[in-house]
VEXDREN-2710 file (C-alpha; in Angstrom, 1 decimal):
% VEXDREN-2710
k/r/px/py/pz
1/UNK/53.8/149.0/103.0
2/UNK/57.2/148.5/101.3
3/UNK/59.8/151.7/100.9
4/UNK/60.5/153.7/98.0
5/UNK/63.4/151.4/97.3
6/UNK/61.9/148.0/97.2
7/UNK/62.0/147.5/93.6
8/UNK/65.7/147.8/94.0
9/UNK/65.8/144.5/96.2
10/UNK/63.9/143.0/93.8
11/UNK/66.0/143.5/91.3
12/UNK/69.2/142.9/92.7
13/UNK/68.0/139.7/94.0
14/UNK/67.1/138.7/90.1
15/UNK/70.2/139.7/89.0
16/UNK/72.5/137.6/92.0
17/UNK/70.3/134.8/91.3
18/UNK/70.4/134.7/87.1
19/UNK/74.1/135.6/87.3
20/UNK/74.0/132.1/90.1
21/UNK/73.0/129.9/88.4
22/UNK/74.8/131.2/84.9
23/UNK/77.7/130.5/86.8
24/UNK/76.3/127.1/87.8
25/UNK/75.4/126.4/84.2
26/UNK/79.2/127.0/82.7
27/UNK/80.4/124.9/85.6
28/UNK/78.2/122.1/84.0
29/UNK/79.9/122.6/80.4
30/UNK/83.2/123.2/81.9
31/UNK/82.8/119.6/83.0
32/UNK/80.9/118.2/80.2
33/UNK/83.7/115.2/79.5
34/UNK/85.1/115.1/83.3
35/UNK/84.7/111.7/84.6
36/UNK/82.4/110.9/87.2
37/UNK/81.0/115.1/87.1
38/UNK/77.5/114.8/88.2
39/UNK/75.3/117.6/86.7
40/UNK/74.7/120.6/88.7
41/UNK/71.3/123.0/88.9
42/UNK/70.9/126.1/90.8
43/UNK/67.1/125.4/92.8
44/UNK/65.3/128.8/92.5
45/UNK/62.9/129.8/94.2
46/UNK/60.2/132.7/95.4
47/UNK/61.9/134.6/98.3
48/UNK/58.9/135.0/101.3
49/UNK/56.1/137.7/100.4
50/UNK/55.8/141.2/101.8
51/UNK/54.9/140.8/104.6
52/UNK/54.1/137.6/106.5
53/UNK/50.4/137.4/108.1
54/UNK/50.5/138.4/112.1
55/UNK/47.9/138.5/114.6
56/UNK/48.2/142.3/114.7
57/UNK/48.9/143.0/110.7
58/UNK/46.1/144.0/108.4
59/UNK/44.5/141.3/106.3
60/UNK/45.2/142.3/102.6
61/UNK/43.7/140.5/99.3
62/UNK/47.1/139.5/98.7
63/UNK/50.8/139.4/99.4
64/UNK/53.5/141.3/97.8
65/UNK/56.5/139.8/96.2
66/UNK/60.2/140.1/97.7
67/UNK/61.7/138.7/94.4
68/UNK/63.8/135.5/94.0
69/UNK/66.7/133.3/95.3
70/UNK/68.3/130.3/94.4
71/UNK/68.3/128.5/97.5
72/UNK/70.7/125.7/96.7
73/UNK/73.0/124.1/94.0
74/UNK/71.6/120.4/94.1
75/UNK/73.2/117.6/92.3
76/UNK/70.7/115.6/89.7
77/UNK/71.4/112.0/90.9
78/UNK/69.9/108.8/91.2
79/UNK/71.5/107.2/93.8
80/UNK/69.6/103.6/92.9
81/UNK/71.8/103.8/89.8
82/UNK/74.9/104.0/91.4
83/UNK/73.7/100.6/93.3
84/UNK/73.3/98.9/89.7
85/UNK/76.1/100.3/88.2
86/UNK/78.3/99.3/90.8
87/UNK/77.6/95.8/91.2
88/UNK/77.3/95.5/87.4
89/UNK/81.3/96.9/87.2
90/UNK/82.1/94.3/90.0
91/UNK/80.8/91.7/87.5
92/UNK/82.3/93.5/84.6
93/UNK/86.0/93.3/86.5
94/UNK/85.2/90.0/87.8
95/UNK/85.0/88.3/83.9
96/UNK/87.7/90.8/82.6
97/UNK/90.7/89.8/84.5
98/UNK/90.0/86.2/84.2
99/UNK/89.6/86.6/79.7
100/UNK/93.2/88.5/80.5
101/UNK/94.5/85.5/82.7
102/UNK/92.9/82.8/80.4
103/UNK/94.6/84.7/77.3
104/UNK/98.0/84.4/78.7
105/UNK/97.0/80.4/79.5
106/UNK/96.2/79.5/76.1
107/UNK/99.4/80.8/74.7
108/UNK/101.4/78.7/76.7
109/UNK/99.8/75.8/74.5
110/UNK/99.6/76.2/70.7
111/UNK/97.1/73.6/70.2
112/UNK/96.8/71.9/67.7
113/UNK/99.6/72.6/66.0
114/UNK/102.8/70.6/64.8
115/UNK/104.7/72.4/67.9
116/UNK/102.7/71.7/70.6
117/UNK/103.0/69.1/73.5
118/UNK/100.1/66.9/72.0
119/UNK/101.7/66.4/68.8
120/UNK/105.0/65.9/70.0
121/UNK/103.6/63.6/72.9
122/UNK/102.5/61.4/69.7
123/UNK/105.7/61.7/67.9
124/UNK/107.2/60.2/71.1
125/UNK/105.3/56.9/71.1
126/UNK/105.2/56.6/67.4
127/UNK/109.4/56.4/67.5
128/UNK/109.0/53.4/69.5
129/UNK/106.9/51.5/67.1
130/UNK/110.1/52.4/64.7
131/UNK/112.0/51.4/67.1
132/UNK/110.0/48.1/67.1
133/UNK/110.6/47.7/63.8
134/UNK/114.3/48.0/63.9
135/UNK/114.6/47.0/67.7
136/UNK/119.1/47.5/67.3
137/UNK/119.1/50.4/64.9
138/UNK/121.4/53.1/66.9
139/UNK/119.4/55.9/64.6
140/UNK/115.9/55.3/65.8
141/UNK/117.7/55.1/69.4
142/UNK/118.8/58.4/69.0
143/UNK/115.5/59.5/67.4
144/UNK/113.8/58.2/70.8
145/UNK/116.1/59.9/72.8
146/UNK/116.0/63.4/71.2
147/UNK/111.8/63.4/71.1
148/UNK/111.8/62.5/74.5
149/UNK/114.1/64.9/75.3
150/UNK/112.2/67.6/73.0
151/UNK/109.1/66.3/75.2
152/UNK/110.8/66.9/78.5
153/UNK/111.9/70.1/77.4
154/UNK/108.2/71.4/76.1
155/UNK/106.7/69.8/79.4
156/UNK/109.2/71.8/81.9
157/UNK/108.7/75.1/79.6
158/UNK/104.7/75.0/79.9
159/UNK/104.9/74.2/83.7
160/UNK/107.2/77.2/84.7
161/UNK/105.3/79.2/82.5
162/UNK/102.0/78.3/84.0
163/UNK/104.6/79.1/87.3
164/UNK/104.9/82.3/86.4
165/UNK/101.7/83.3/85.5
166/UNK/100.5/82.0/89.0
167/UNK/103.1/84.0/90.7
168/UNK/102.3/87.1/88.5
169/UNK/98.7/86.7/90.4
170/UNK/100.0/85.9/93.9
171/UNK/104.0/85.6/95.1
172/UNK/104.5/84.2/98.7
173/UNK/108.0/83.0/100.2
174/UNK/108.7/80.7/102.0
175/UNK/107.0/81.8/105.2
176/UNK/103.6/82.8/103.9
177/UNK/104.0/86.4/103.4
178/UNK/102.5/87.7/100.1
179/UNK/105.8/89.7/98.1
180/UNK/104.0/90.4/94.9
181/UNK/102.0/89.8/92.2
182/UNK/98.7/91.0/91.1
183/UNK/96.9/90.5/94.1
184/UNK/99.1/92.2/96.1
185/UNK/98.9/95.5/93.6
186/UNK/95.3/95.6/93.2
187/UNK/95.0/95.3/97.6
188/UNK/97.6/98.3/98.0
189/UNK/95.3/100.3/95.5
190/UNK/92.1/99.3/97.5
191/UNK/94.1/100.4/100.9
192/UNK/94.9/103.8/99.0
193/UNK/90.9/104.4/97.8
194/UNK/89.9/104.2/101.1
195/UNK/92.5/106.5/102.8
196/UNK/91.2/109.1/99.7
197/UNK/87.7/108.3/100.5
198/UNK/88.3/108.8/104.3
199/UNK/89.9/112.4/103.6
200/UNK/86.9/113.4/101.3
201/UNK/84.8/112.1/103.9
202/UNK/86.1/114.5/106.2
203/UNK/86.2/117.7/103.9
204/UNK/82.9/117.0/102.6
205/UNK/81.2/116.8/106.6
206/UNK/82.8/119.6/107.5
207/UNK/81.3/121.7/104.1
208/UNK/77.7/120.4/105.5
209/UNK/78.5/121.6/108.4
210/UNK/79.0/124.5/107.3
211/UNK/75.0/125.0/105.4
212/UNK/76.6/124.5/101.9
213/UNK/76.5/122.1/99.4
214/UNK/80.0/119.9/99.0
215/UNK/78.8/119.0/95.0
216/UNK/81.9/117.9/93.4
217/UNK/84.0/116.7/96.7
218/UNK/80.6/114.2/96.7
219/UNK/81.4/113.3/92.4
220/UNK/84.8/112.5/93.6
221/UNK/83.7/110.3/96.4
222/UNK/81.4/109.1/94.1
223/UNK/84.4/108.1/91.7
224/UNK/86.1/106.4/94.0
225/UNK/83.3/104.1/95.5
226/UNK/82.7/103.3/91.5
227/UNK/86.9/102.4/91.4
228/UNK/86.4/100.5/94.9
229/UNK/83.9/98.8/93.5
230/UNK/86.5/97.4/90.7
231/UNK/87.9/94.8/93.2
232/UNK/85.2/93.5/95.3
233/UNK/81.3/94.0/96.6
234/UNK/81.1/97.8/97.7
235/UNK/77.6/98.6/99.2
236/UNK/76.9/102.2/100.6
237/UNK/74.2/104.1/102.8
238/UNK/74.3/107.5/103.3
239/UNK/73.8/108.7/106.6
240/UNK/71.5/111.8/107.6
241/UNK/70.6/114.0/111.1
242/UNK/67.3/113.4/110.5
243/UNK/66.4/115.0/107.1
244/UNK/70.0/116.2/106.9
245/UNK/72.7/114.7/105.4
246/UNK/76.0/115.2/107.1
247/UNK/78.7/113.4/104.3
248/UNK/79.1/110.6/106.6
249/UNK/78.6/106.9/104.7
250/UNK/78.4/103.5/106.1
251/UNK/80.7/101.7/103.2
252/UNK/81.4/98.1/103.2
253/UNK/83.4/95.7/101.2
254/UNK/82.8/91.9/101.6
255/UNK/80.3/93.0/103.7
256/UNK/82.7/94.5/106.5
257/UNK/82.7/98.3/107.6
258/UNK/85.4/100.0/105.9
259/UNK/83.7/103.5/106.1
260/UNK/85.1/104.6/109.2
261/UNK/88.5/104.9/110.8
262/UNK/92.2/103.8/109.5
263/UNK/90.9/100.8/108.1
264/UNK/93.3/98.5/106.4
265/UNK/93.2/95.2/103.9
266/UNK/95.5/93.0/103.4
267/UNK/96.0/89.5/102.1
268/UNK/96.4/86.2/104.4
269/UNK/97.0/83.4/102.0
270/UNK/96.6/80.0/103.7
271/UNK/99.3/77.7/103.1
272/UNK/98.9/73.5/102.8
273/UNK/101.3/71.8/105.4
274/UNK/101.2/68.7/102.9
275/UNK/101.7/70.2/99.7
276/UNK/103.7/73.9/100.9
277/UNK/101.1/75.7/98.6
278/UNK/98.4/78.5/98.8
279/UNK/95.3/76.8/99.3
280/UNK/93.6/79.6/99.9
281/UNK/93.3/83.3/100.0
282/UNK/91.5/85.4/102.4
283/UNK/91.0/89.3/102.8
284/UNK/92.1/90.4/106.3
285/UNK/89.6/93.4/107.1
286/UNK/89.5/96.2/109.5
287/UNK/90.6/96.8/113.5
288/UNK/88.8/93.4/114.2
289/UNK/91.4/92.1/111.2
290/UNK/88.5/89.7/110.2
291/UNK/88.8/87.3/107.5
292/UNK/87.0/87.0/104.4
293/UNK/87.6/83.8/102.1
294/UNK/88.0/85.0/98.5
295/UNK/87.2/81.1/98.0
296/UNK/84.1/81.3/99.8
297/UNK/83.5/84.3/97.7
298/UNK/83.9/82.7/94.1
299/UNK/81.6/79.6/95.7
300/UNK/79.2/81.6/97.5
301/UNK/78.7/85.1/95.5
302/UNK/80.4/84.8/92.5
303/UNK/81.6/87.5/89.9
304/UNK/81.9/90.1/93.1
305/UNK/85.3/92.2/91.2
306/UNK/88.7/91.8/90.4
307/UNK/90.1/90.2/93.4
308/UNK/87.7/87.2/93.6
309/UNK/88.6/87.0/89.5
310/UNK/92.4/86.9/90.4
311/UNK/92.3/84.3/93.1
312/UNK/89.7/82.0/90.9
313/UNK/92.2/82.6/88.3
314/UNK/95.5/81.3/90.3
315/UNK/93.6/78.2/91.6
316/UNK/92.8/77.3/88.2
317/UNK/96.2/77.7/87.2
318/UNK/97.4/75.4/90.1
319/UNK/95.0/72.8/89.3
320/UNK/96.6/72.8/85.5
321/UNK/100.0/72.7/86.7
322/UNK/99.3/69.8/89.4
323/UNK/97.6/67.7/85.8
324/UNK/100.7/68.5/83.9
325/UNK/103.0/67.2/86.7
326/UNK/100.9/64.4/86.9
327/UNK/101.0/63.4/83.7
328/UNK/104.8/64.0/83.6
329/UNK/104.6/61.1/86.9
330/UNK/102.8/58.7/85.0
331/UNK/105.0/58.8/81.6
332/UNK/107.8/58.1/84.0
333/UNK/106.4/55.8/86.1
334/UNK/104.9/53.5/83.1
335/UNK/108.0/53.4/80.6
336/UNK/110.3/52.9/83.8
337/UNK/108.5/50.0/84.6
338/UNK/108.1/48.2/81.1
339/UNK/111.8/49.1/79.9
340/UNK/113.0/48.2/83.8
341/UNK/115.2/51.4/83.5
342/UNK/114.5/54.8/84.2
343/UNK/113.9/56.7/81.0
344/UNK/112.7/59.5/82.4
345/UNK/113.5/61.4/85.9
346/UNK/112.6/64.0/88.0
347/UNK/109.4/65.8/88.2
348/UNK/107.9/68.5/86.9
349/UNK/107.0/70.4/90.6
350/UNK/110.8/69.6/91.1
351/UNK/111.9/71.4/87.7
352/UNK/114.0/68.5/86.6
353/UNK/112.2/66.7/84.5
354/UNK/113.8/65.4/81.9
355/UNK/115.3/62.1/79.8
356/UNK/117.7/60.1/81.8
357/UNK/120.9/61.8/80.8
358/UNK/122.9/58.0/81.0
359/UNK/120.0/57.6/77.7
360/UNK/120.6/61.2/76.4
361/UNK/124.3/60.5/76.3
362/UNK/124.5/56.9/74.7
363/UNK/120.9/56.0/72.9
364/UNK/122.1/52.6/72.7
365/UNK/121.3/51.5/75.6
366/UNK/117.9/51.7/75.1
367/UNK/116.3/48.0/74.8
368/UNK/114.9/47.6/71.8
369/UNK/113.4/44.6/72.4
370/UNK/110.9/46.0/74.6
371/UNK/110.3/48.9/72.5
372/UNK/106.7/47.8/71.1
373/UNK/105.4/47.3/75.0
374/UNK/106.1/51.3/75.4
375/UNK/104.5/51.8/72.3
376/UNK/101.3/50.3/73.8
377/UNK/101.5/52.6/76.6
378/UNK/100.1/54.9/74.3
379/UNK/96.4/53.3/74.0
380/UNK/95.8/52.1/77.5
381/UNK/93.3/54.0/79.8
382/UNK/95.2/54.9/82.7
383/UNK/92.8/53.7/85.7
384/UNK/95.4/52.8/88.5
385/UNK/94.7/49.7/87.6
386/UNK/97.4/46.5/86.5
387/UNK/97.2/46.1/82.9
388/UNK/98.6/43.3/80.5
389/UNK/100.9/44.9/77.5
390/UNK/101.3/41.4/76.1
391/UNK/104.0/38.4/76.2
392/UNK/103.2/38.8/80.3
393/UNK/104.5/42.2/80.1
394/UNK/102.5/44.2/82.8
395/UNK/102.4/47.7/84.1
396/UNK/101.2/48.8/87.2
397/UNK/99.0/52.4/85.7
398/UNK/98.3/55.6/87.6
399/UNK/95.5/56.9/87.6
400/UNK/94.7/59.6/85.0
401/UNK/90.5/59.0/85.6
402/UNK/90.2/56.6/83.4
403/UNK/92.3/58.0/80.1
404/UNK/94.9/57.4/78.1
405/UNK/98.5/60.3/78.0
406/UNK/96.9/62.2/74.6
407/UNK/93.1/62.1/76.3
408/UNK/94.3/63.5/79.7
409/UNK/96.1/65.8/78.1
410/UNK/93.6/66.9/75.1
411/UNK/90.9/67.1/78.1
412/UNK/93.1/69.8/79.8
413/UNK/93.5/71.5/76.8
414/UNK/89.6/71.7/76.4
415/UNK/89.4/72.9/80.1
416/UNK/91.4/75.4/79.1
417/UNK/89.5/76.3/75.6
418/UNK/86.1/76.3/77.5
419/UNK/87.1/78.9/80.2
420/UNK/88.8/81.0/77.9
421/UNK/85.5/81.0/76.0
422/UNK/82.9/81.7/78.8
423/UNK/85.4/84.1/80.3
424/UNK/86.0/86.2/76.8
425/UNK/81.7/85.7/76.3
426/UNK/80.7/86.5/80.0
427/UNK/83.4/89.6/79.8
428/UNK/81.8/91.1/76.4
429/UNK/78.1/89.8/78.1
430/UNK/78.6/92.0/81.6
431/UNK/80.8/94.8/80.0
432/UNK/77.6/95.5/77.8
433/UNK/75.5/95.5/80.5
434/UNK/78.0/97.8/82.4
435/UNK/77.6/100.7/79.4
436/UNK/73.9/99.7/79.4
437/UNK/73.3/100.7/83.0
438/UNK/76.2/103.6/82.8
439/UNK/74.4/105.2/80.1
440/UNK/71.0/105.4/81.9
441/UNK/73.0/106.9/84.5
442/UNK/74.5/109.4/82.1
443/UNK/70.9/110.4/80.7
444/UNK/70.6/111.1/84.7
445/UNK/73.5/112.4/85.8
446/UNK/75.3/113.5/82.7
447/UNK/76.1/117.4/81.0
448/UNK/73.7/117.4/77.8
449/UNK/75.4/120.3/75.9
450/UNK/72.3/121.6/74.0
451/UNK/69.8/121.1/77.1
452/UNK/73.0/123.8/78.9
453/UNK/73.1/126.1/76.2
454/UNK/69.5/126.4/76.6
455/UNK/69.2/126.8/79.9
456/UNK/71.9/129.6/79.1
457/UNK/70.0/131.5/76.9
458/UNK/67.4/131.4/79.7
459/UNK/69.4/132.8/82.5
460/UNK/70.7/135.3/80.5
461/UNK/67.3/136.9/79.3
462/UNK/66.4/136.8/82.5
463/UNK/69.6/138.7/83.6
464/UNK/68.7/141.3/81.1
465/UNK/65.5/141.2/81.9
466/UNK/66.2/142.0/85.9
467/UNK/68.8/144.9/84.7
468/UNK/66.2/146.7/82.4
469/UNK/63.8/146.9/85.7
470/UNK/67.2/148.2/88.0
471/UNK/67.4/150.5/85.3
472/UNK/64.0/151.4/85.3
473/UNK/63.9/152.0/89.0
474/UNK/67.0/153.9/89.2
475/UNK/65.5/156.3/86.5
476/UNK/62.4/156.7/88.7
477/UNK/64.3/157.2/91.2
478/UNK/66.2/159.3/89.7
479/UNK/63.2/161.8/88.7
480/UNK/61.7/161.5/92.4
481/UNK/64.7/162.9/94.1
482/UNK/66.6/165.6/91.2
483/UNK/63.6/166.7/89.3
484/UNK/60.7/167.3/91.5
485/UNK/60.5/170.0/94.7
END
């Protein structure tokens, strides 16, 4: 049979564990707004019965009771959630960064507008018809002149800007080695997420080691793989000693172990021999430094975070800037070969585009008399082919697929529109989803204030309540030992 002094156990084992998982309980509003706090709850139970049947102990009707414990502090988390959540942020980032990119593209053109390069580009053929009209007047000479030269000027301006927004994504010299840009920014913060998550790996095996729970070292780990998962695919498995788990994760990202050791990432751009540029940028991952395509990635699993959005993003940009130059080529090439002198020179690529400067000085040297076959330059399809401008004027065309100057440029500008537009749709579309699926996890995971205060209430009636029967015993106790003999 239990001692006089049982009910004392008892009651101080009610009290430790109310007083527990009070404590537990303020932690939870403490942290009610901290991001990425996973809610906390103290897991009572009955401590074993008085006493335990042995083949030599008398068979009773029943057991006594020893009282309670709270026998861990368990986090309430779904971890099928966090699977959702983070693939639907990868998405989220993916769409994001490219709205941001595409925002900064279409202000480098005002179309339509009265400034813009497809206006202008108009203007510029429409002076030589004047100049048809008055083949010798020095005026319209000059008028040529000064809109081609406005013309050169816009051209040059959009293509360094489009420069600059490229290099703002990715800045190599020379050699190949990456110098800056956003790519560059956004790998030095995945490097740094995984040194963090390697140190709380550490702490938080070494708590389970230990028989306790590492609850918010595992919300902070938690917060990172949801940051990690910001720039690219992040999948996790936590690993266990058979039922145990003992903090250690298998992580990848792009599908290669970065869970364990000093693993590093860095980027590897792969530059052209022909054309000198980044044709490609690839992830170099881990001791066995192997490569992972960010290409491959956009073709094979697309909207997989930030970094796949960035390099989609760059190459875009490229491809805009090689049209541009192009069409800068073909103006020069074509009104070269109908006025048989070079009214344009340069390139684009070269950064010296621009009217001839013999022109720019003295407009009269411009030949009028050939002013109307420029003109027509205007309204042929541009198909690589030899075309007849009248009068057995010929020119020998590039090839713009099939358009004429205003089309090929007008169909970059809709390129341009249309991405902007699925990238600023697709963004709203998966951000949406990403406070859809982060708000399931909340009504998980998250502090519900009132449902606390509740539980409050209840823990401390039942602190009370375990007091009052301390008290109650220490009074008998009291009587037993000072008032009887």
């Amino acid at each position: 049979m239990p001692g006089t002094f049982f009910g004392l156990e008892i009651a101080r084992r009610g009290l430790q564990t109310q007083r527990i998982a009070m404590d537990v309980t303020g932690h939870n509003v403490a942290n009610a707004n901290t991001p990425g706090y996973t809610r906390q709850e103290a897991v009572i139970a009955a401590t074993d019965p008085y006493a335990n049947p042995t083949l030599g102990g008398r068979l009773l009707p029943g057991q006594l009771g020893t009282g309670v414990e709270a026998t861990m502090v368990r986090r309430i988390k779904n971890e099928y959630l966090d699977v959702q959540a983070r693939d639907s942020i990868s998405s989220r980032e993916y769409w994001q960064v490219q709205e941001e990119v595409f925002g900064r593209i279409e202000a480098v053109f005002p179309e339509p507008g009265a400034s813009g390069i497809a206006d202008i580009l108009t203007k510029f053929f429409n002076t030589w018809h004047d100049l048809n009209n008055t083949p010798q007047d020095p005026g319209v000479k000059a008028a040529v002149a000064e809109t081609g030269d406005e013309l050169a000027t816009m051209m040059r301006e959009a293509y360094q800007q489009l420069d600059d927004i490229s290099k703002s994504i990715l800045e190599v010299d020379p050699s190949g080695n990456v110098t800056g840009g956003q790519l560059k920014d956004q790998v030095d913060a995945v490097n740094e997420i995984l040194r963090q998550i390697r140190e709380l790996t550490g702490s938080i095996k070494r708590v389970y080691a230990q028989g306790n729970q590492p609850n918010d070292l595992l919300d902070k780990r938690d917060l990172l793989l949801d940051r990690l998962a910001e720039y690219g695919p992040v999948s996790v498995t936590y690993l266990t000693d058979g039922s145990k788990p003992t903090g250690e994760v298998a992580l990848t990202f792009f599908g290669v172990d970065v869970g364990c050791g000093d693993v590093a990432v860095e980027l590897k751009p792969v530059i052209g021999q022909s054309s000198g540029k980044v044709e490609e940028v690839n992830l170099q991952i881990g001791s066995q430094q192997k490569q992972i395509s960010l290409t491959n990635y956009q073709t094979n699993l697309p909207e997989a975070g930030s970094l796949v959005g960035l390099e989609e993003s760059q190459k875009v940009i490229v491809g805009y800037m090689d049209k541009l130059n192009k069409l800068s080529a073909a103006l020069e090439s074509t009104i070269s070969q109908v006025l048989g002198q070079s009214f344009f020179t340069g390139s684009l690529a070269g950064g010296d585009f621009a009217v001839n400067s013999t022109i720019l000085g003295n407009p009269a040297v411009i030949d009028g008399s050939r002013a109307l076959y420029v003109a027509r330059l205007a309204t042929i399809d541009m198909d690589g082919q030899t075309k007849d401008l009248g009068n057995g004027v010929t020119v020998n065309t590039p090839d713009l697929s099939g358009a004429t100057f205003n089309e090929y440029f007008n169909a970059l500008l809709a390129d341009i529109g249309a991405r902007s537009g699925s990238a600023s749709d697709m963004a709203k579309s998966q951000s949406a989803v990403t406070e859809q699926v982060e708000s399931l996890r909340q009504s998980v995971s998250g502090v519900n204030l009132d449902e606390e205060l509740s539980r409050l209430i209840q823990y401390q009636y039942g602190y009370q309540a375990s007091a009052r029967v301390l008290t109650t015993i220490d009074e008998m106790l009291d009587y037993l030992i000072n008032r009887t003999g």
